[in-house]
C-alpha positions as CSV (number, residue, x, y, z in Angstrom):
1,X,-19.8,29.3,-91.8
2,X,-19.3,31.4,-88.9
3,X,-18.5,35.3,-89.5
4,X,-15.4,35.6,-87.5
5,X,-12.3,38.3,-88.6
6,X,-9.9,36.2,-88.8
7,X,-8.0,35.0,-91.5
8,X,-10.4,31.6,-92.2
9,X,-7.4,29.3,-92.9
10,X,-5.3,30.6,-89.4
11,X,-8.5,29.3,-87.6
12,X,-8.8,26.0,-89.5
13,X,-5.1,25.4,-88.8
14,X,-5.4,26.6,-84.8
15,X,-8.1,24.0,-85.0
16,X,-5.6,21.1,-86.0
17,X,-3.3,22.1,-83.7
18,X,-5.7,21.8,-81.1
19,X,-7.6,18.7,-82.5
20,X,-3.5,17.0,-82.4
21,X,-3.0,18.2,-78.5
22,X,-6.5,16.5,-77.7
23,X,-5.4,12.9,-79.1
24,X,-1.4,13.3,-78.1
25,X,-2.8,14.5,-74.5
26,X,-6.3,12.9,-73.9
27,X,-7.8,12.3,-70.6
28,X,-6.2,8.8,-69.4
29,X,-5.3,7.0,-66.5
30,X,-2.8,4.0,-67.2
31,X,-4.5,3.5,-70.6
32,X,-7.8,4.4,-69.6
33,X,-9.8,6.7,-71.6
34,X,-12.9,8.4,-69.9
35,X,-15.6,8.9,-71.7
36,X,-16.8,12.3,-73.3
37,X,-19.4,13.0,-70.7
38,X,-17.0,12.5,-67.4
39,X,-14.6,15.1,-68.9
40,X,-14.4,18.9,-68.1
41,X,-12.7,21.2,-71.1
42,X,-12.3,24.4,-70.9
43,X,-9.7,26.7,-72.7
44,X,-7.1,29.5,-70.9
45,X,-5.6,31.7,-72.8
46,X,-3.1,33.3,-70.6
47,X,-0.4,31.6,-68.9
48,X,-0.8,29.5,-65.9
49,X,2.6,30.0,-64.1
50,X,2.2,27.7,-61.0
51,X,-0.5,25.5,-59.3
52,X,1.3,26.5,-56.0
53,X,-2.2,28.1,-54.0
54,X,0.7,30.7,-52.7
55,X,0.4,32.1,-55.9
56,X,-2.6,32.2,-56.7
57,X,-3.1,36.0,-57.5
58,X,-5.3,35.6,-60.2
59,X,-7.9,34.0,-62.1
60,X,-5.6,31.5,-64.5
61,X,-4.4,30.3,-61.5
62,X,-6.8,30.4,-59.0
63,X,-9.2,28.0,-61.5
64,X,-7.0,25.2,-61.7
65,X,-5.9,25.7,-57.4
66,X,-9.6,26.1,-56.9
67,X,-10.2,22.3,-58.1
68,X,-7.0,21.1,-56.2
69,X,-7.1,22.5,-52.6
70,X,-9.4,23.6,-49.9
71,X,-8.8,26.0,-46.7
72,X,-10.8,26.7,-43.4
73,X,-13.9,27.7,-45.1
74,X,-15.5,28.5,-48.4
75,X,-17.8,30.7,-50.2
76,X,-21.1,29.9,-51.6
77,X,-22.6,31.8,-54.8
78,X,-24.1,34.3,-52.9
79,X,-20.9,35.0,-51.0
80,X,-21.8,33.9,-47.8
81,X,-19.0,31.8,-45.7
82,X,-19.3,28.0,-45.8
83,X,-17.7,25.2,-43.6
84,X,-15.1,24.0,-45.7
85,X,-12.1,21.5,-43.4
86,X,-13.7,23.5,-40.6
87,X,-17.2,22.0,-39.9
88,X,-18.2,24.8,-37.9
89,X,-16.1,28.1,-36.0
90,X,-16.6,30.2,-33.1
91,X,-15.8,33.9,-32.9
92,X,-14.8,35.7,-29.6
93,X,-16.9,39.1,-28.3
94,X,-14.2,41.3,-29.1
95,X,-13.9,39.6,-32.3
96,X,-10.2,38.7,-32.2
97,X,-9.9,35.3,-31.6
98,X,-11.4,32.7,-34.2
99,X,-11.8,29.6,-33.2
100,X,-11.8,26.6,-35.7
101,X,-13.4,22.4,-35.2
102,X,-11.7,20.6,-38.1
103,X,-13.1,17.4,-39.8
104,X,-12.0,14.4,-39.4
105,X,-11.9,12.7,-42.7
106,X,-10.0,14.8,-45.2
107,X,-7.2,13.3,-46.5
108,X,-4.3,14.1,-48.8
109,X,-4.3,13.2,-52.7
110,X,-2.0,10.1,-52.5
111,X,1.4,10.6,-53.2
112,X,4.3,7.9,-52.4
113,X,6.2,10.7,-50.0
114,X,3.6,10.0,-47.1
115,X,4.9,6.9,-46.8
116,X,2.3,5.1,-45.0
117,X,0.2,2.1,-46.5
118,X,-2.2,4.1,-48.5
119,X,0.0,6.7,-49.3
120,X,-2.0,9.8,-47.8
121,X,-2.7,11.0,-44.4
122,X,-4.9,12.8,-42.5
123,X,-5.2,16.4,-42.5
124,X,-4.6,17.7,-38.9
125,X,-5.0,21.5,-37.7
126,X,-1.2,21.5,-37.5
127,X,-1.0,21.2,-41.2
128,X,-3.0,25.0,-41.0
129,X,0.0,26.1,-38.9
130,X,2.7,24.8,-41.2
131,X,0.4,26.3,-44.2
132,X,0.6,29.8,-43.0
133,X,4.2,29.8,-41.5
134,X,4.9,29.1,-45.2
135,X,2.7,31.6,-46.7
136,X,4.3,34.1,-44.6
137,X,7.7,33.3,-45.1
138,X,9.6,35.8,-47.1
139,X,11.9,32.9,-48.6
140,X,8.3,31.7,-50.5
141,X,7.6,35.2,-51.4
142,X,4.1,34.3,-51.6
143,X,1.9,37.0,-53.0
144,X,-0.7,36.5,-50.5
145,X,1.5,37.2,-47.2
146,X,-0.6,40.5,-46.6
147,X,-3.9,37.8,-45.9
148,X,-2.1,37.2,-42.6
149,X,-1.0,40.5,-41.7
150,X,-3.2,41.5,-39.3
151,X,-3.0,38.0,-37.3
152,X,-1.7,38.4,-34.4
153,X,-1.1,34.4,-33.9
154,X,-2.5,30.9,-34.7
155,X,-1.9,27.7,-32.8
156,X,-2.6,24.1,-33.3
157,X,-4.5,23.2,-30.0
158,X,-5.0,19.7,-31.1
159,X,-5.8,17.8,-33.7
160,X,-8.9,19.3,-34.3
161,X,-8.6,22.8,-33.3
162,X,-7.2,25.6,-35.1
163,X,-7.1,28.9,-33.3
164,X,-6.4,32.4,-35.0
165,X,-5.8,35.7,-33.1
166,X,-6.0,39.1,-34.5
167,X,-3.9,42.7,-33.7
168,X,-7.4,44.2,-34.0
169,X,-10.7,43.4,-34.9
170,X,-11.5,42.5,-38.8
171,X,-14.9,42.1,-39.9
172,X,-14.0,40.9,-43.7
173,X,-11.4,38.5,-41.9
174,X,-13.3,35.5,-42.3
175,X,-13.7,36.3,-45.5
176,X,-9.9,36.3,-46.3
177,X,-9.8,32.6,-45.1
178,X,-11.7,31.8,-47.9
179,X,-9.1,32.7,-50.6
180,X,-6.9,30.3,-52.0
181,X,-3.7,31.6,-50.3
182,X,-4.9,29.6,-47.5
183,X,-5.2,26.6,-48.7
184,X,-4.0,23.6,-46.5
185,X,-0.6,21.4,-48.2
186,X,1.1,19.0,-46.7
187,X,4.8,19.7,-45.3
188,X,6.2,16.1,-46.7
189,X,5.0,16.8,-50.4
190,X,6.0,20.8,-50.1
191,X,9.2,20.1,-48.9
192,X,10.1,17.0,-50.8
193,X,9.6,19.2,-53.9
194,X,10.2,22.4,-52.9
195,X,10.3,25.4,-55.9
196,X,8.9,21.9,-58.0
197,X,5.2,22.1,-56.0
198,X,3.9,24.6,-58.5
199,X,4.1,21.5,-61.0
200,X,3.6,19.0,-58.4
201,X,0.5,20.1,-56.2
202,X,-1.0,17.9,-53.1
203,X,-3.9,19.1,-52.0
204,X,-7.3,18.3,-50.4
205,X,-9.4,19.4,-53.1
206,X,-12.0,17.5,-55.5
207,X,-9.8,16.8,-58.0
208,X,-6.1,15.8,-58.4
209,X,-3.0,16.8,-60.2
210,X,-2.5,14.3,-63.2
211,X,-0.6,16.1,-65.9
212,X,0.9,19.4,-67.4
213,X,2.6,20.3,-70.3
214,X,2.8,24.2,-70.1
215,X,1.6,26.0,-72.1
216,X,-0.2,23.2,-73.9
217,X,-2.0,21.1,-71.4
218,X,-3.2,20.5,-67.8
219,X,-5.0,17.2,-67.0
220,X,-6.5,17.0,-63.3
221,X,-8.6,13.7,-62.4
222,X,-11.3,12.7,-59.8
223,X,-10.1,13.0,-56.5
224,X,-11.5,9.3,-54.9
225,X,-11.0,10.2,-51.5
226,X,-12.5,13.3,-51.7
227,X,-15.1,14.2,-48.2
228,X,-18.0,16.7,-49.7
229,X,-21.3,14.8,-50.6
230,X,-24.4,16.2,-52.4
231,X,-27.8,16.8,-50.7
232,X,-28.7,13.5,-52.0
233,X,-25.3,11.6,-50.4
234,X,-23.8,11.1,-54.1
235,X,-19.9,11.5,-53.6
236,X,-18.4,14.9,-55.3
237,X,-17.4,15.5,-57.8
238,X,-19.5,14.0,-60.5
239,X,-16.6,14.1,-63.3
240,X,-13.9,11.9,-63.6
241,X,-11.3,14.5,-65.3
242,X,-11.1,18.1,-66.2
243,X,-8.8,19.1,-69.7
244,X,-7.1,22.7,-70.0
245,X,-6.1,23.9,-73.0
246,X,-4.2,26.9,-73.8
247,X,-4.7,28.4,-76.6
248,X,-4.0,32.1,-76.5
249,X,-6.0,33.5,-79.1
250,X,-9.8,34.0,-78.4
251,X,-11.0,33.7,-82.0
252,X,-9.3,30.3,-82.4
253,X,-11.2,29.5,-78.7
254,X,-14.4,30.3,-79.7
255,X,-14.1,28.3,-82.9
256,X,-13.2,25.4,-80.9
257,X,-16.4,25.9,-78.6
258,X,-18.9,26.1,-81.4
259,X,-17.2,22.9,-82.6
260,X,-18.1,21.2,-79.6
261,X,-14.4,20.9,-79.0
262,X,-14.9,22.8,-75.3
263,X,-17.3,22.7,-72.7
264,X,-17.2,26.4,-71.8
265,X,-16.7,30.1,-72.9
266,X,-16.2,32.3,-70.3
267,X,-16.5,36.0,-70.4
268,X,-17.4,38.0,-73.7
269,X,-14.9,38.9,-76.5
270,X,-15.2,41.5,-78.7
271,X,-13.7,39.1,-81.3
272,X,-17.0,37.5,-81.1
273,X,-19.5,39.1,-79.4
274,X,-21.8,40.3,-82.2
275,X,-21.2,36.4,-83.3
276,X,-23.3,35.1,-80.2
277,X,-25.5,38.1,-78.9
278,X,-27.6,40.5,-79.9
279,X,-27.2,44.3,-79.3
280,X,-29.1,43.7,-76.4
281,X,-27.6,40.8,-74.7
282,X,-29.5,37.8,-76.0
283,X,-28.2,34.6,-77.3
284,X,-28.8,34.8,-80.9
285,X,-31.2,32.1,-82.4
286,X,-28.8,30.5,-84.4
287,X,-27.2,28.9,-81.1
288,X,-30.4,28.3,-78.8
289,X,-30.7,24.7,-80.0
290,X,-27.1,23.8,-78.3
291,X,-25.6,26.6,-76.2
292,X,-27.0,28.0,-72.9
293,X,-26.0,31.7,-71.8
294,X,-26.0,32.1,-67.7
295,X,-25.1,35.5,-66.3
296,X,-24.5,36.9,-63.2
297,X,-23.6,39.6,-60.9
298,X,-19.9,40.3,-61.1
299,X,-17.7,41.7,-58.0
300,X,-15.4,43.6,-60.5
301,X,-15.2,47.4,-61.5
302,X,-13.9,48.2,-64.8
303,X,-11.9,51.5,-64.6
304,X,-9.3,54.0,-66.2
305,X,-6.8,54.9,-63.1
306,X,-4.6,58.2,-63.6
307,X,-1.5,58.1,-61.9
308,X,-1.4,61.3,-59.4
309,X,2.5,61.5,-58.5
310,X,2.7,61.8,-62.7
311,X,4.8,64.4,-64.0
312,X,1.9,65.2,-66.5
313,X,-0.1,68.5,-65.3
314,X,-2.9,67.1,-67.0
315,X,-3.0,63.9,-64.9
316,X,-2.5,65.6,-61.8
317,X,-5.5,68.4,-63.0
318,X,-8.7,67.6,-60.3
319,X,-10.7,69.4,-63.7
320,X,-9.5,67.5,-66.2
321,X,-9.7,64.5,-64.3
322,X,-13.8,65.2,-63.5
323,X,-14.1,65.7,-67.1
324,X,-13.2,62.5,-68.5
325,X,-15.8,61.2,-66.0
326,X,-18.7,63.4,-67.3
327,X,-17.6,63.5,-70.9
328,X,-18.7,59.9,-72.8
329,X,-21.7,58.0,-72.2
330,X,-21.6,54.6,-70.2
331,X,-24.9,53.4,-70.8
332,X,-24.2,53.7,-74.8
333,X,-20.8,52.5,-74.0
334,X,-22.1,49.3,-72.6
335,X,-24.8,48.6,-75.5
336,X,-22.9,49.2,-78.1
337,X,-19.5,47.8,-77.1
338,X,-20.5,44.9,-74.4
339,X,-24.0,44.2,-76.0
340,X,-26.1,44.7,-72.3
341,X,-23.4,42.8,-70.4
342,X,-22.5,44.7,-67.4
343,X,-24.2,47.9,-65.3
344,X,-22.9,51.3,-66.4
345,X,-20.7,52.6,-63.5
346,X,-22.9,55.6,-62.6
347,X,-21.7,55.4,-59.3
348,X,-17.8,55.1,-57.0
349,X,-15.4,52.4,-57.2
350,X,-17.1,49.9,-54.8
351,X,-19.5,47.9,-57.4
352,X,-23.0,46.7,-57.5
353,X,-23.9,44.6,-54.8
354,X,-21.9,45.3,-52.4
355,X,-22.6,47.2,-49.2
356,X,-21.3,50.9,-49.5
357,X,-22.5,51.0,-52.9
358,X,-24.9,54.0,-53.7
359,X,-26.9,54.0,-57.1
360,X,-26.5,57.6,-59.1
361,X,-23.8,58.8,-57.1
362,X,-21.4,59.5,-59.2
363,X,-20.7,61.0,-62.4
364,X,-23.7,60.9,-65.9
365,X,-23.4,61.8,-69.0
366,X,-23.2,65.4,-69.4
367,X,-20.4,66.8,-72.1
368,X,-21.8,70.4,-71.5
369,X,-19.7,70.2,-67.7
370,X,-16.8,68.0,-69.3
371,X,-16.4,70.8,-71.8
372,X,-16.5,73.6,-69.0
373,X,-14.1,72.3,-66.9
374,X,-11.5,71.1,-69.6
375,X,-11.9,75.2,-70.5
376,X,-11.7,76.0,-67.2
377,X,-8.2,74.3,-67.3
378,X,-6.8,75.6,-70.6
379,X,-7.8,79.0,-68.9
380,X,-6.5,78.8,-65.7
381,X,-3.0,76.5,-67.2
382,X,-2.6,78.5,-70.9
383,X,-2.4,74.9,-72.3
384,X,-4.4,75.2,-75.1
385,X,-4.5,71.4,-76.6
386,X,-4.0,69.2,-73.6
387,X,-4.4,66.0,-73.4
388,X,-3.5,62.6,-71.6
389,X,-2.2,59.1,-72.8
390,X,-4.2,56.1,-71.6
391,X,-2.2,52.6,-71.7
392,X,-4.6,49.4,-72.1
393,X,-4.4,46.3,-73.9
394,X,-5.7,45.0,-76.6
395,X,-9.0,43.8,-75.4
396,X,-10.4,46.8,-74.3
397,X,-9.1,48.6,-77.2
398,X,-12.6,49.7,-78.8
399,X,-13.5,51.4,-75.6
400,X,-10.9,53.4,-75.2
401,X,-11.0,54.5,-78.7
402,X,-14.9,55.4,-77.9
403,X,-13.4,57.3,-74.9
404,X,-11.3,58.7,-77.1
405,X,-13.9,60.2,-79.5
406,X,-16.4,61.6,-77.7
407,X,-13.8,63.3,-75.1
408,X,-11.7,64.9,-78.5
409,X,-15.1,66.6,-79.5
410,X,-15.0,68.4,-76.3
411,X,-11.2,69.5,-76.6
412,X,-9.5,66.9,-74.5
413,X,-7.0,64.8,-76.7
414,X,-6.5,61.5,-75.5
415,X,-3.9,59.4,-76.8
416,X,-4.1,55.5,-76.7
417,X,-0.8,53.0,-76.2
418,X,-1.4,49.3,-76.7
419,X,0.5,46.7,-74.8
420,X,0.6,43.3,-74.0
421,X,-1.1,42.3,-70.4
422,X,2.0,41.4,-68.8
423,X,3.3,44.6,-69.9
424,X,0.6,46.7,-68.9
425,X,0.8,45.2,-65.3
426,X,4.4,46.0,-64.5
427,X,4.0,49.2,-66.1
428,X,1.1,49.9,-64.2
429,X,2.2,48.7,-60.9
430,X,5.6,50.3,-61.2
431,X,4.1,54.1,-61.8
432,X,4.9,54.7,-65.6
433,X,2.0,55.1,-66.9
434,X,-0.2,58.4,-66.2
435,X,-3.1,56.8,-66.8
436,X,-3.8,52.8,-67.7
437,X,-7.2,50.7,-68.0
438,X,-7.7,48.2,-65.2
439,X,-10.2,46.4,-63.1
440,X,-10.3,45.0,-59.5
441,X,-12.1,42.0,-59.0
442,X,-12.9,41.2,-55.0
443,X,-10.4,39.0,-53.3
444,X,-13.3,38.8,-50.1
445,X,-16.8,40.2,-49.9
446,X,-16.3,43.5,-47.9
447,X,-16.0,47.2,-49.6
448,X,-13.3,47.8,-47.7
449,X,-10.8,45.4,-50.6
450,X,-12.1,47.9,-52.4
451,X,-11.6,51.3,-50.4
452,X,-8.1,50.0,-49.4
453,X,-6.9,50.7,-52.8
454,X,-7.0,54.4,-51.9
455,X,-5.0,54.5,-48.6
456,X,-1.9,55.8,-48.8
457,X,0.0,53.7,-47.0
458,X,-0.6,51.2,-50.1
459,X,1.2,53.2,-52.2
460,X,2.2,50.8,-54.9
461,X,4.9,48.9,-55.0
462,X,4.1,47.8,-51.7
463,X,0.7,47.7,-51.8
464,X,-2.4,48.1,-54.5
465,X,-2.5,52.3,-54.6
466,X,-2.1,52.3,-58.2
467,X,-3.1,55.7,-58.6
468,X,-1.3,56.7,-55.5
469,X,-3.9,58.8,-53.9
470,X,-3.7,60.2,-50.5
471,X,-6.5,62.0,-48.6
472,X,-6.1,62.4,-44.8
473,X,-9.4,62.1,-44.3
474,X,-9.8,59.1,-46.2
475,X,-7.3,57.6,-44.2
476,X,-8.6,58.3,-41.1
477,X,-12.0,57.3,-42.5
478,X,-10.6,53.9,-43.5
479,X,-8.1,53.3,-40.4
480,X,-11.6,53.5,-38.3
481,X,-13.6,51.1,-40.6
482,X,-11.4,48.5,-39.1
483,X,-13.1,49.1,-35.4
484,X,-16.7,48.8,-36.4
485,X,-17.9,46.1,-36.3
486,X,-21.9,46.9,-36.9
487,X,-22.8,46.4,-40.8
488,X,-24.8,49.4,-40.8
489,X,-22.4,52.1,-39.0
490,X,-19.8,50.6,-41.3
491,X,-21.7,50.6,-44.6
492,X,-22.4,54.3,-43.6
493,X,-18.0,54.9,-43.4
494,X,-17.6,53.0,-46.5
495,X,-20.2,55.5,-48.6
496,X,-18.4,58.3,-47.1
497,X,-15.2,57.3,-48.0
498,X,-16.5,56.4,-52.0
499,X,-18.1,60.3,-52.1
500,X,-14.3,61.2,-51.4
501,X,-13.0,59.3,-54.3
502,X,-15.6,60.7,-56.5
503,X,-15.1,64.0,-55.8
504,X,-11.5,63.8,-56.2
505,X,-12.0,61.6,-59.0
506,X,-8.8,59.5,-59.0
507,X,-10.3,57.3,-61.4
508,X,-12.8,56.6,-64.1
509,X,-15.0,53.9,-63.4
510,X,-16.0,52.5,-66.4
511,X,-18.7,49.5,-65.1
512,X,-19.7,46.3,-63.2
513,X,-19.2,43.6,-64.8
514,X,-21.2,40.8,-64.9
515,X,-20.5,37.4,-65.0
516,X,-21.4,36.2,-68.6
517,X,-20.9,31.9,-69.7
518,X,-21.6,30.3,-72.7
519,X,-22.5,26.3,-72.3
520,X,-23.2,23.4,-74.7
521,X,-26.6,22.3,-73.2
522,X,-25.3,18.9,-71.9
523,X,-23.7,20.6,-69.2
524,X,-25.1,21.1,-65.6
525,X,-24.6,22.4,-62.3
526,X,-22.2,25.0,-63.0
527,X,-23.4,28.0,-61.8
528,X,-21.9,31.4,-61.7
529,X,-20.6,33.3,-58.5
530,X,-19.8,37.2,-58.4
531,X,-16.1,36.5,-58.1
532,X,-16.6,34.3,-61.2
533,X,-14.5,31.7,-59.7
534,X,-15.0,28.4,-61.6
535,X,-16.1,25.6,-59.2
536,X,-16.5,22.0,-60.8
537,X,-17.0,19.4,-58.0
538,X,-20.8,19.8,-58.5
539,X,-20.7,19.9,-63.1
540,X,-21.4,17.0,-64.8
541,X,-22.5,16.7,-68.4
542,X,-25.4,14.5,-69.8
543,X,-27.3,12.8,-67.4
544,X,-26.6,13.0,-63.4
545,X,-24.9,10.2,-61.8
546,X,-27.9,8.1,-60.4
547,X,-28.0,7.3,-56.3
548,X,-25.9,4.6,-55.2
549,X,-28.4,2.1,-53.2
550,X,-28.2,2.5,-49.4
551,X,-26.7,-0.8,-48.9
552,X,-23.9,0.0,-51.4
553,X,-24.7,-2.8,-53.9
């Protein structure tokens, strides 16, 4: 019997539920079932609201999107820049103009709206053209305009040229290209459907849009005509179908994985953490015989943000502010509340692994300094009991409650308001709270998506200063970052520019994560990247498909 919290019977009836969806909604195609090993199933337990790659701001939807679309190029696990429809790019001297060779053989998922014989096409570069015109047009409202705003133009030259040019040189620009906001779809199928494409995707990608019942189900299938090989020239992807669920409670998820119900756990819950690891981060006995852990590095800080236009003195308080950042103790923070899983955040904002990032340059443990400067404030303000309200949701509930303790011993009260994600984002982006729990996970592989949520002139709404912080010479610092092109000269801007944000402390960085997956041991090839961005076209489960024979009998 597993030792889980929850009520026993709410878990056994979550399980029915889910055990109805899977026969009402298995994996067929015109009566066809596939067989356990060709399917995919994983759970998502927050809301998918579109498969429209315009929107995809976030991990829910940038999963599924990930399966049904490609762009220019791609990223490989360690982040470096891939030929995806482009086989292969050139890059001017002054490193404005980006030049792009398409393929020739990537086609559309069929759809009866091409209207040709086979009922796809080719994709052309002027499909790229009419991709971004639409990702920049304010009647989409896409999210991801900003990707493009530093383009100057792009052009179809023919065919199989694509051609960008920038206002100013970019070096993380290729980078961007890689996001699923620029994904290539098809004008006939975008048009045809038009606010309907976020439940009617075309894309390029390795699998294909089958079926989705909201909030229940999502069913995408083997793309046949899809153009990536293996090593070994076996067609990609190995499965025939992937399965999303939705259930939104992580308990009820978990019970479903251990029942061999799903393929895949990602991330750790504290609803059952101390189920599967040890204190120490290890896979406890119990599950070695059928589960597999994989970890890796994660690009994504964990952090407390204060809001600096706040009407609360004790937000806007440099002191105070420094105090919460020497007054609790990461490292036990991360063993005793993440079991192991992540790297205390001992340094700025940009994380591990990153260039920029400098080890033991920020704030340790020490609740001697905390408690001098929080009485340094009630000296210098005459507020003797002051204290600050952080808002977080539910999940990270345990750490700010450990926050809470240790920094209350010391004379700083810190108050705790629970909300529901959703809740916490608007509230968060809109400046109401004076201080909320957050984490930024890299949209490209360059500090600078991380530094840029400092400049003021991304004061949030408009941009993502969610502590509004303003610095001149961070500005200036940043604005020149832009021009440098050498790694090394702008590694050396980008470490200046964290030791500002450290001293000024508009934050609390909390950790890096890490990416952490649980596996039944059947499946293979899914490997974890540090923007933990879930990539199936090379999974399969049981054994690998064998080699067709050369002749292709």
């Amino acid at each position: 019997m597993l030792k889980l919290k929850k009520n026993y019977f709410t878990l056994l009836f979550a399980a029915g539920i889910f055990l109805l969806v899977q026969l009402l909604s298995s994996c067929t195609d015109e009566g066809k079932t596939y067989p356990e090993d060709l399917v995919f199933r994983y759970n998502e337990h927050y809301n998918v609201a579109t498969l429209d790659p315009a929107f995809a701001r976030n991990p829910p939807i940038i999963w599924p999107t990930n399966q049904l679309f490609n762009g220019l190029v791609q990223q490989d696990d360690s982040l470096n820049i891939i030929p995806d429809i482009a086989k292969r790019w050139e890059i001017s001297e002054d490193a404005k103009t980006y030049t792009f060779y398409l393929r020739d053989d990537v086609y559309f998922h069929k759809h009866a709206q091409f209207k040709t014989p086979d009922s796809t096409r080719k994709v052309v570069a002027a499909d790229f053209t009419y991709s971004f015109d639409r990702l920049k047009d304010p009647q989409v409202a896409s999210p991801g305009s900003w990707v493009l705003s530093n383009v100057h133009n792009y052009e179809a030259i023919n065919d199989s040229v694509f051609r960008i040019k920038l206002t100013q040189p970019f070096p993380g620009f290729i980078g961007l290209l890689g996001m699923r906001y620029c994904s290539v779809v098809p004008k006939e199928i975008t048009e045809f459907y038009g606010n309907d494409f976020r439940s009617h995707p075309i894309g390029t990608g390795p699998f294909k849009f089958k079926r989705w019942q909201e909030g229940v189900k999502l069913v995408l299938r083997r793309n046949e005509l899809y153009f990536e090989k293996d090593k070994q020239g076996r067609p990609l992807p190995y499965l025939e179908a992937v399965a999303i669920t939705f259930l939104p409670d992580k308990q009820s998820e978990f019970l479903q994985f251990a029942q061999g119900n799903l393929d895949f756990l990602n991330s750790l819950d504290p609803s059952y953490k101390d189920e599967l690891l040890t204190p120490f981060g290890q896979l406890k006995e119990k599950y070695n015989e059928n589960v597999k852990m994989i970890t890796g590095p994660f690009l994504n800080t964990e952090y407390i943000g204060f809001f600096l236009d706040s009407p609360s003195p004790e937000v806007r308080s440099e002191l105070l502010r420094r105090a919460v950042n020497y007054g609790f103790d990461r490292q036990k923070m991360i063993t005793y509340l993440r079991n192991g899983i992540g790297t205390p955040a001992d340094a700025g904002f940009i994380p591990k692994g990153l260039p920029g990032y400098v080890e033991n340059s920020g704030y340790t443990y020490n609740p001697e300094k905390a408690r001098q400067l929080i009485n340094e404030y009630v000296k210098k303000s005459g507020n003797t009991t002051p204290s600050i309200t952080i808002g977080t949701n539910a999940q990270y509930l345990d750490i700010c409650e450990y926050m809470q303790r240790e920094l209350g011993k010391l004379g700083l009260l810190i108050n705790i308001d629970v909300m529901p994600p959703s809740t916490l984002r608007q509230l968060k982006s809109t400046g109401q709270l004076d201080a909320f729990r957050a984490s930024w996970i890299a949209d490209y592989p360059d500090a600078e998506n991380y530094l840029s949520l400092y400049y003021s002139k991304n004061f949030t709404p408009n941009g993502p200063n969610y502590t509004h912080f303003k610095n001149a010479t961070y500005d200036t610092l940043y604005e020149r970052s832009f021009s440098v092109t050498d790694i090394i000269e702008r590694q050396e801007i980008y470490k200046e520019m964290d030791s500002i944000l450290i001293k000024k402390a508009p934050f609390v960085p909390l950790y890096y994560d890490e990416v952490i997956q649980f596996l039944h041991k059947d499946v293979h090839g899914l490997t974890p990247n540090p923007q933990n961005f879930l990539n199936l076209k090379r999974v399969w489960k049981g054994e690998k498909p064998a080699l067709k024979p050369k002749n292709g009998s």
